[in-house]
C-alpha positions as CSV (number, residue, x, y, z in Angstrom):
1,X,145.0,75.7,133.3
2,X,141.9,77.3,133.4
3,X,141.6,80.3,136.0
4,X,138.1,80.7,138.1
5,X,137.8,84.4,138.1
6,X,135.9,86.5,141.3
7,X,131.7,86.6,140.8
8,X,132.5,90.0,140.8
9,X,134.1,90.5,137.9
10,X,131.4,89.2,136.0
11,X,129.3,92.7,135.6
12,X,132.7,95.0,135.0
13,X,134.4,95.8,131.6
14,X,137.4,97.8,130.4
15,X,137.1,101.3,130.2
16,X,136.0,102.4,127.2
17,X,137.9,105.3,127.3
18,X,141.5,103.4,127.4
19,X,140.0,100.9,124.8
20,X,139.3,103.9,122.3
21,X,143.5,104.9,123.4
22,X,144.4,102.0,121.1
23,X,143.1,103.7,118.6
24,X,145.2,107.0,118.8
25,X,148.6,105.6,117.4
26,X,147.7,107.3,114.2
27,X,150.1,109.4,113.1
28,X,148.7,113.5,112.7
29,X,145.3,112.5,114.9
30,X,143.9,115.2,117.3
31,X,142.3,113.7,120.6
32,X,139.7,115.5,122.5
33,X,139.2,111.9,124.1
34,X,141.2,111.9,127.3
35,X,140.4,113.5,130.7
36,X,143.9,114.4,131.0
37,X,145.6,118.3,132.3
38,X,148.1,119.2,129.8
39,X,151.8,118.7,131.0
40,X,153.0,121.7,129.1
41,X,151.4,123.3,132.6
42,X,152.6,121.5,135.1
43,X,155.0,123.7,137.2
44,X,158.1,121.5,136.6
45,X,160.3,124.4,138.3
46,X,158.0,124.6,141.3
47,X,157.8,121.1,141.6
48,X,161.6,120.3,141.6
49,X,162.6,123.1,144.3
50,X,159.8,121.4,146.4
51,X,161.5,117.6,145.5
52,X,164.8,119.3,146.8
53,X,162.6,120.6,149.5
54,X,161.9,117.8,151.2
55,X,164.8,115.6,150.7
56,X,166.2,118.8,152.3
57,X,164.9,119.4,155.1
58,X,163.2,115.6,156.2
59,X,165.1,113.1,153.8
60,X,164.7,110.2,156.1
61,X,160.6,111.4,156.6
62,X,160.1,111.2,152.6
63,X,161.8,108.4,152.0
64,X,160.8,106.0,154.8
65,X,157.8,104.2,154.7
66,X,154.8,106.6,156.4
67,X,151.3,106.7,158.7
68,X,148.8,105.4,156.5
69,X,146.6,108.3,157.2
70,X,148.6,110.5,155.2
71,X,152.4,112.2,156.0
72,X,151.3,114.9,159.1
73,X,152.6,118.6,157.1
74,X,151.0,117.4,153.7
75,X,147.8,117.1,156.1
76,X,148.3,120.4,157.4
77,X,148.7,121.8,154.1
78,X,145.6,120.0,152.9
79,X,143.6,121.3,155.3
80,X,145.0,125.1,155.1
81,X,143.9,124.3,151.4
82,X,140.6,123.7,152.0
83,X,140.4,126.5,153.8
84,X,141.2,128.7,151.3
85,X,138.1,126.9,149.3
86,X,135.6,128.2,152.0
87,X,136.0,124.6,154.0
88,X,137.5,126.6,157.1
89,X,137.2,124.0,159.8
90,X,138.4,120.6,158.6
91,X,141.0,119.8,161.0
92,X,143.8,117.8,159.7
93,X,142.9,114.6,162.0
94,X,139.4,114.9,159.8
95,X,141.5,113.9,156.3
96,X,143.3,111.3,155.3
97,X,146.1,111.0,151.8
98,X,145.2,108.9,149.1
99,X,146.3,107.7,145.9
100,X,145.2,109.9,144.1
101,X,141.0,110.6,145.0
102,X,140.4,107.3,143.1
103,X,141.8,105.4,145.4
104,X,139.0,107.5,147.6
105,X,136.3,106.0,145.6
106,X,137.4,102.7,145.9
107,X,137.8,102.7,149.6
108,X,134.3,104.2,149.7
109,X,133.2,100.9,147.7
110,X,135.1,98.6,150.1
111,X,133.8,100.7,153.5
112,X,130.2,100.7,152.5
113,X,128.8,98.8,149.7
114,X,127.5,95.2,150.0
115,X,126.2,92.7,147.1
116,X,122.9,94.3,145.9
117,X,123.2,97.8,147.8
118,X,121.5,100.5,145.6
119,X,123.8,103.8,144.7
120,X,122.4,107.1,143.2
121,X,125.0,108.9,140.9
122,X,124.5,111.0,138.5
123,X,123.2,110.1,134.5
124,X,125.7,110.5,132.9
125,X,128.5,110.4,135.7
126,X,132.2,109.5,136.1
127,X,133.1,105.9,134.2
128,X,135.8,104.8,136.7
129,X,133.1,105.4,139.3
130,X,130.0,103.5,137.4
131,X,133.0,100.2,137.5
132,X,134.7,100.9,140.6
133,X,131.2,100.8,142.6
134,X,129.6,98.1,140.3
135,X,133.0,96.0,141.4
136,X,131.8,96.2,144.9
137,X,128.1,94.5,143.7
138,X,126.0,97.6,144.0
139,X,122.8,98.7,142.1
140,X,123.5,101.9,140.3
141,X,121.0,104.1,139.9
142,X,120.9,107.4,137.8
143,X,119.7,110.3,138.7
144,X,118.7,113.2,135.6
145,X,121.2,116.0,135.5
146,X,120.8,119.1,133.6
147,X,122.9,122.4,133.1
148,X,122.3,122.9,136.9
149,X,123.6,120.0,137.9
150,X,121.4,117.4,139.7
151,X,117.7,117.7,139.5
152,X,117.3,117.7,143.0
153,X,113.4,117.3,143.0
154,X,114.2,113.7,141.0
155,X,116.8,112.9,143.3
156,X,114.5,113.1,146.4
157,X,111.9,111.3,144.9
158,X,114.8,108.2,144.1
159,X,116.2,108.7,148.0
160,X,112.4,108.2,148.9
161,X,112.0,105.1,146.8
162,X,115.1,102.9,147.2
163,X,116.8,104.1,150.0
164,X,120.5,104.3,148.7
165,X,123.5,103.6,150.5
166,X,124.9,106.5,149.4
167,X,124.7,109.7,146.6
168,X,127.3,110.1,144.6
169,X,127.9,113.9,142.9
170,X,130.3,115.4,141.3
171,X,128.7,119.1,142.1
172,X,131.2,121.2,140.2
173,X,132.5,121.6,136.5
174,X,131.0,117.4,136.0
175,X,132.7,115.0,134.5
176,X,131.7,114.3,131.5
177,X,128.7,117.2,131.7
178,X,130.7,120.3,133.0
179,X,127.6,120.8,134.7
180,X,127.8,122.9,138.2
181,X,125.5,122.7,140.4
182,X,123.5,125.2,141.3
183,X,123.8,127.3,145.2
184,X,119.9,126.6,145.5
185,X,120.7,123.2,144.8
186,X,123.7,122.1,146.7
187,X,121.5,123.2,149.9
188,X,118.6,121.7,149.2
189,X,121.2,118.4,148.7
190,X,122.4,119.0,151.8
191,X,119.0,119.2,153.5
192,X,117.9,116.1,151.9
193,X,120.5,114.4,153.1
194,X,119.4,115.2,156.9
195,X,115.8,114.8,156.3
196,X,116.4,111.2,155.0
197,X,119.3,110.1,156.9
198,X,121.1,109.8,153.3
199,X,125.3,110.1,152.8
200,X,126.3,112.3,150.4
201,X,129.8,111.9,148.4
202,X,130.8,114.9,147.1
203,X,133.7,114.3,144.2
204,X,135.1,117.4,143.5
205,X,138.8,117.3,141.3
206,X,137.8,120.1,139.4
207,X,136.7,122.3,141.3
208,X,139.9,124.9,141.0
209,X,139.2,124.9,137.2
210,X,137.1,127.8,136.7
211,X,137.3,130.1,133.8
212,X,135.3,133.4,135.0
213,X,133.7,133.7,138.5
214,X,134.4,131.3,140.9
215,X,131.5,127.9,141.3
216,X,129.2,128.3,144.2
217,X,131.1,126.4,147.5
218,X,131.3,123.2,147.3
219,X,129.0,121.0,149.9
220,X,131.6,120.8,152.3
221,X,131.8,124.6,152.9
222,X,128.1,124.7,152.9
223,X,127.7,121.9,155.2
224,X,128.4,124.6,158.2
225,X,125.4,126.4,157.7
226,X,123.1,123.2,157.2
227,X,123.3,121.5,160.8
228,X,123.1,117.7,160.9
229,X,124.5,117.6,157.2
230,X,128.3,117.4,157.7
231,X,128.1,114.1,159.3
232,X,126.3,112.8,156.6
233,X,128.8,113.9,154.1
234,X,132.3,113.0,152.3
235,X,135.0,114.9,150.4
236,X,136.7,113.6,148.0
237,X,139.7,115.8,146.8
238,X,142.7,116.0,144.2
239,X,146.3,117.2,143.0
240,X,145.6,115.6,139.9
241,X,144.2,117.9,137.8
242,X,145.4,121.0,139.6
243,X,149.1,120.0,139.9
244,X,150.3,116.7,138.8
245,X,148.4,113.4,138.6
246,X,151.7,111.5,138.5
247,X,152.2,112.9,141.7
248,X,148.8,110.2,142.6
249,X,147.6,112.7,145.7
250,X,144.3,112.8,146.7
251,X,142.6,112.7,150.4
252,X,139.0,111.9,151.7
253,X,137.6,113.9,154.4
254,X,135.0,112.0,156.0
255,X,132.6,111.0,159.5
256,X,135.0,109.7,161.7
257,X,134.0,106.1,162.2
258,X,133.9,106.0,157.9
259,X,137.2,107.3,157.8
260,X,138.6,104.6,160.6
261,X,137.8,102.0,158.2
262,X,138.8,103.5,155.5
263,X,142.1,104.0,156.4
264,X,142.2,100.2,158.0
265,X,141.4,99.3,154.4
266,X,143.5,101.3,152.8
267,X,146.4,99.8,155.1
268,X,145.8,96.2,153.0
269,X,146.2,97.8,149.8
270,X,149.1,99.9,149.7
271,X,149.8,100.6,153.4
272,X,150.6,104.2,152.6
273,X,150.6,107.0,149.5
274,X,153.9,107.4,148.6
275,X,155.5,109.7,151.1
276,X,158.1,111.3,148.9
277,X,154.9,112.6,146.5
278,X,153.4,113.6,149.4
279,X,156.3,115.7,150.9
280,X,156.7,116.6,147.9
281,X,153.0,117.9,147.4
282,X,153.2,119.4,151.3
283,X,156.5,121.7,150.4
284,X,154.7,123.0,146.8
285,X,151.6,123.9,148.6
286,X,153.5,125.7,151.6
287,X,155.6,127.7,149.3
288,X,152.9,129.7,148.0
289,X,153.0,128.9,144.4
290,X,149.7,127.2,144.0
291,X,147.8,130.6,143.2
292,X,149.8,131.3,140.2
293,X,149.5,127.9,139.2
294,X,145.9,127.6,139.6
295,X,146.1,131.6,138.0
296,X,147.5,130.2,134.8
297,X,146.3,127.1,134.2
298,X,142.8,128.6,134.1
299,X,143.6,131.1,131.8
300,X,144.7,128.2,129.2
301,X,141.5,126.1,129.3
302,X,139.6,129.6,129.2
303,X,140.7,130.1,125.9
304,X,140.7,126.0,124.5
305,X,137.2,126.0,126.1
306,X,136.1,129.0,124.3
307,X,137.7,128.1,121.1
308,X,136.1,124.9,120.8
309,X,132.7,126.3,121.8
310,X,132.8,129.0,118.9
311,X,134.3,126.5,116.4
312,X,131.4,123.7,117.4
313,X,128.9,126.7,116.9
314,X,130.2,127.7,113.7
315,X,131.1,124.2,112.1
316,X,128.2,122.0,113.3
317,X,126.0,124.4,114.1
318,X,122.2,122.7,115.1
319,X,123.3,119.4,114.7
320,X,125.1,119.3,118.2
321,X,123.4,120.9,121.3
322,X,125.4,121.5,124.4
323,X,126.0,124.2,127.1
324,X,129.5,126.3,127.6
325,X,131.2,124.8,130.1
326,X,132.3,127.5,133.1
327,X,135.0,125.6,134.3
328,X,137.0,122.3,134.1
329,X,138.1,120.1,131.4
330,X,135.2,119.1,129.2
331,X,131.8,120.1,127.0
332,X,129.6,117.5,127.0
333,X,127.2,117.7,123.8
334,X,124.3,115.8,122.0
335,X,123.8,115.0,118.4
336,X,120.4,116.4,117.7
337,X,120.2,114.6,113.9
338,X,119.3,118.0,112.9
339,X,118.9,118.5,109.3
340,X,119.4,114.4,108.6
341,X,122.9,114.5,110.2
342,X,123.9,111.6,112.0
343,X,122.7,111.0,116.1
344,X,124.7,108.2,116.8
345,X,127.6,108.6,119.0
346,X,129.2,105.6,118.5
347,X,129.4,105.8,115.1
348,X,130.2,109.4,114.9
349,X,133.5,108.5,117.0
350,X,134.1,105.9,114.1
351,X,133.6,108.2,111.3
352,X,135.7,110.7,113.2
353,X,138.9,108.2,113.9
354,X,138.7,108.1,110.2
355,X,138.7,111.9,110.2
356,X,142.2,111.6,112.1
357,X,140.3,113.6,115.3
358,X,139.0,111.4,118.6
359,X,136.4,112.0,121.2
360,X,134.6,109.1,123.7
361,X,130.7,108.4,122.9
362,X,128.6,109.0,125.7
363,X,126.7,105.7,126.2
364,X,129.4,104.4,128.7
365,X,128.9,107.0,131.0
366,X,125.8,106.2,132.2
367,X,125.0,103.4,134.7
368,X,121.6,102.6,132.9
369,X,119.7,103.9,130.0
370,X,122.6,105.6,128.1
371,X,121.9,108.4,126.0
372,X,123.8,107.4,122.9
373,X,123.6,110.4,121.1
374,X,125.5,112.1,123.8
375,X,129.7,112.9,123.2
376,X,132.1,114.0,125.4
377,X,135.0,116.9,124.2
378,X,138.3,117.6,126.3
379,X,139.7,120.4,125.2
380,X,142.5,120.6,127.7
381,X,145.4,118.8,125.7
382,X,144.7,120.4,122.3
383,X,146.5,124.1,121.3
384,X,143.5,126.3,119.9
385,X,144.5,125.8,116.7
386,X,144.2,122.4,116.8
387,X,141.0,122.5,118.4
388,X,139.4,124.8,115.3
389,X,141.6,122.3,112.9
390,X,140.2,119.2,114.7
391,X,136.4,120.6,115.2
392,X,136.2,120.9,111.0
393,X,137.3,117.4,110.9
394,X,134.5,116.4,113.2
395,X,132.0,118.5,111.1
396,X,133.5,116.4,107.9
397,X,132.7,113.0,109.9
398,X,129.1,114.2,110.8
399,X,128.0,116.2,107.6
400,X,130.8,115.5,105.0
């Protein structure tokens, strides 16, 4: 039999990123390709006395089936958090759980984008969002980014010309640029988004993952002081990368009438997140523990992100430009051809697979016009030594 897929299928692909996964089943190979927290962090001993926690103190509550909105204390608890982020008066009515803050996105695509609507996000930008929005039939335009994040002059002339549906950031510690955007520029985002009527969706999983000074607040916590802006704007949050993302919590905080039908459409997917992760998430968040987590955790990718900066410095030197990241999981980077060295990224990941060491080329993370001299590093999974060890490799691959 031959199956008739869905139209829209016709303009999405696999992830590049879990194709290039195949590829890592080679014995001794050092991967700086996944977007992945390293489990060797994950606070298994907090996270078991809060399991024991709630079958505790509410078994029937965790394990019975749940409000699709999202399981009332981890609400609480979520909103306490945000609080603690500079967000001090989300209400817990004003959230609700998902699965994980994909599952955000993709209720954001079902909620508001129609065959042919035009979305701004950033170039480059987050792949899962580039498919998950293009599955929905919109028209993805990119907006320039640069250390600072958005190039909000650039973005207001795009507003101005097509009239988005919505704008779709990630402000803080990007993924895959690491860029933050700038205080100056997360206002004038805001303003722009009451001067032209314009929804903003601000994706922000990485915003705990700061290696010196805390990133300017996110939009959310601005929005108070820009009036007219916080009804024009969403939240997209996450455990993931902060806590577990097998634990699949996330929450969207959101206009009301958006979040009505989001949570109406999220009742035909999967009716609920899974209440046992999300007591489970509510009892590790009121015990206090998060702070050393978070304490820890950033220490780590302080020291990978430093090590592979230095060791990219000192092994490639000018053929690869890029800025430090100041937070979260990745440095973005661009092969200059300096010196005759190679400027492909594409075939740089090839030659480096051969190297035994794997990153993910650039190209795919823009929705048009890729820059495919562009790379993308995680150093989160990777000890430091492995990071210098697998940095050589890649300086074999490009200049060997």
């Amino acid at each position: 039999m031959t199956i008739s897929f869905a139209q829209r299928l016709d303009h999405v692909e696999t992830s590049a990123i879990r194709e290039l996964f195949k590829l890592l089943g080679k014995p001794g190979i050092i991967s700086f390709a996944g977007g992945f927290p390293d489990s060797a962090l994950f606070d298994v001993a907090g996270i078991r006395a809060a399991v024991n926690a709630a079958l505790d103190a509410e078994p029937g509550a965790a394990l019975q089936y749940g409000a699709t909105e999202g399981y009332g204390p981890l609400r609480e608890q979520l909103a306490a958090f945000m609080a603690t982020k500079g967000a001090r008066d989300v209400a817990p009515e004003q959230l609700i759980v998902t699965t994980g803050s994909q599952q955000a996105l993709d209720l954001i695509g079902k909620t508001l984008i129609s065959p042919g609507d035009k979305v701004i996000v950033e170039g480059p930008t987050f792949l899962a969002t580039i498919q998950c929005f293009r599955l929905y039939g919109a028209e993805l335009i990119s907006a320039p980014i640069d250390r600072d994040g958005v190039q909000t002059d650039a973005l207001e002339r795009l507003i101005e010309q097509h009239r988005p549906k919505f704008v779709y950031l990630i402000p803080t510690f990007g993924n895959p640029s690491g860029a933050t955007l700038s205080a100056e520029r997360r206002r004038a985002v805001l303003e722009m988004a009451v001067r032209h009527d314009t929804l903003i969706v601000e994706d922000d999983p990485y915003g705990e993952l700061y290696f010196d000074a805390p990133p300017p607040p996110s939009l959310l916590a601005l929005s108070a002081e820009v009036p007219g802006s916080r009804e024009r704007l969403v939240h997209c949050g996450s455990l993931s990368k902060v806590l577990s993302p097998g634990l699949r919590v996330g929450w969207m905080i959101a206009p009301p009438e958006l979040l009505a039908k989001a949570t109406m459409c999220k009742q035909f997917s999967d009716a609920h997140t899974s209440t046992f992760a999300q007591a489970t998430a509510a009892h590790y968040l009121a015990s206090g523990a998060m702070p050393q987590t978070l304490a820890r955790v950033r220490q780590v990718y302080a020291e990978r992100a430093h090590a592979m900066t230095e060791a990219l410095q000192l092994e490639l030197g000018a053929a690869l430009a890029f800025v430090p990241p100041r937070g979260g999981l990745f440095v973005w980077a661009r092969l200059t051809g300096a010196g005759g060295a190679l400027a492909d990224g594409d075939e740089f990941a090839r030659r480096a697979i051969e190297r035994g060491v794997a990153f993910v080329p650039g190209a795919p993370f823009y929705a048009s016009q890729p820059d495919r001299a562009t790379l993308r590093l995680s150093f989160a999974t990777v000890g430091v030594d492995r990071i210098v060890e697998g940095v050589q490799r890649l300086r074999l691959a490009l200049l060997g």
